[in-house]
N, C-alpha and C positions, 0 to 999 in steps of 0.2 A: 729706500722705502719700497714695498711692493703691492701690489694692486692686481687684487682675483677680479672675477666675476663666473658667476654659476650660468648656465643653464640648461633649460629641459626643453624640449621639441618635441612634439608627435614626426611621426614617421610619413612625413610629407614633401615631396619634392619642393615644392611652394611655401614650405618654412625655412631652407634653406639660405634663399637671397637675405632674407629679413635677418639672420640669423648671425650673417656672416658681416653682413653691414652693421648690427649691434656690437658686434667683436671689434669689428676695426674702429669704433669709437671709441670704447671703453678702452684700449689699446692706444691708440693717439692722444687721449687724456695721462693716460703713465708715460707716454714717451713720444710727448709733443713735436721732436726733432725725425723722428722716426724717415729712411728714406724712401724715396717715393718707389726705388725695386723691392724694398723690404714688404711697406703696403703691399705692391701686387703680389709680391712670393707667396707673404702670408693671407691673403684674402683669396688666391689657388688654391693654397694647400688646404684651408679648410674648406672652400668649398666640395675639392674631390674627396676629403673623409669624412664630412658632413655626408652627400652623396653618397659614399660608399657603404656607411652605417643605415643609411634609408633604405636604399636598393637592396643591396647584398646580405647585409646582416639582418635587418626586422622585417625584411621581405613586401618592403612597403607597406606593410601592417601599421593603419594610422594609433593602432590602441596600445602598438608599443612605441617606446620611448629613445629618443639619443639625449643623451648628458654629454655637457660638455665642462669641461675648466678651461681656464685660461687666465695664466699669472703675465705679470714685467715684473719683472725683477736683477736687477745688476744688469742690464743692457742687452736683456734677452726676453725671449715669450715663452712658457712653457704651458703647456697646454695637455692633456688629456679631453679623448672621446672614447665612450663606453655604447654600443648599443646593446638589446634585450634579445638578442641573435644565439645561435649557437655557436658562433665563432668558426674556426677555421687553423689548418694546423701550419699556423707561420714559419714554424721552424722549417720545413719541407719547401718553403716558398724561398726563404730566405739562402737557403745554402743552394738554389736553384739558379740564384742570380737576379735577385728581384732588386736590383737598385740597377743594376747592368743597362736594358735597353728601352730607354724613355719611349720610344717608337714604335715597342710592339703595343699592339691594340690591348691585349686582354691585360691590366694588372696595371694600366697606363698611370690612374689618381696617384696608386702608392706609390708606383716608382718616381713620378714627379714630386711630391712629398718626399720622400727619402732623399731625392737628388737637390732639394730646395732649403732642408735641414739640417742645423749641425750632429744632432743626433736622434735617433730613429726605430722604435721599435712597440711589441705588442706585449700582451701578457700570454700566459699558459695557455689561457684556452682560445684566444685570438680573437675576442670579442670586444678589447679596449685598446686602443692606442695611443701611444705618449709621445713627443716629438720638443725639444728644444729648438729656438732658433736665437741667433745672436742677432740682433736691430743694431743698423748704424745710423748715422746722424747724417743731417741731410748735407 
C-alpha cells in the first residue's frame, strides 16, 4: 500500500521547519518502523532542497511557490520538489562532479542529498527535483 501527501509553501525560510516536520509524520504513519539514520537522512535532505528551492530557485520571493510530493511505497520514499525558479543547467553540474565532494561549500545541500539517496536527479530545465530513498526498519 502507499501513502502521498501534497504540498505548497510560500517561499519562506520559516515555512521550511513546519514543513519538514509535517513530512516526517505523514512518513512515520506509512513506515512506522522507519530507522532513526533514515529519519535524520531524510529530514536533511529535505530540509537542504526545501532551502535550496527558497533561496536559489524563487529568490526568496514569498509570492512564489515550492511543491512538494512525497510517497512510501515498497520500503522506500520518493519524493519530488518543484520550485517557480528558472532553474539551472544540471547537466553541467552533474558531469562536473556534483555528488563528488560533500565539503566544498558552494552546492553542499545537493551533494548531501545525492550522497544520502539511492537515486538522484532533476528535470530539463533544473527547476524540479526527484530523489528515491530506500527506509529500513529499526
Amino acid at each position: 500500500m502507499s501513502r502521498k501527501i501534497n504540498l505548497c509553501l510560500p517561499s519562506e525560510l520559516g515555512q521550511i521547519k513546519r514543513a519538514v516536520q509535517e513530512i516526517l509524520r505523514f512518513l512515520e504513519l506509512g513506515a512506522p518502523s522507519m530507522s532513526a539514520d533514515d529519519r535524520f537522512d531524510l529530514k536533511l535532505v529535505f530540509s537542504e532542497l526545501l532551502a535550496n528551492a527558497v533561496i536559489h530557485g524563487n529568490k526568496s520571493d514569498s509570492r512564489k511557490r515550492v511543491y512538494l510530493t512525497a510517497e512510501i511505497k515498497d520500503g522506500a520514499v520518493y519524493s519530488t520538489i518543484m520550485d517557480e525558479g528558472p532553474g539551472f543547467n544540471y547537466d553541467s553540474v552533474v558531469h562536473g562532479g556534483l555528488c563528488d565532494d560533500i565539503y566544498d561549500e558552494s552546492g553542499r545541500g545537493v551533494r548531501l542529498a545525492c550522497s544520502l539517496t539511492d537515486s538522484f536527479g532533476y528535470n530539463k530545465k533544473g527547476n524540479r527535483i526527484y530523489f528515491h530513498k530506500k527506509v529500513k526498519s529499526k
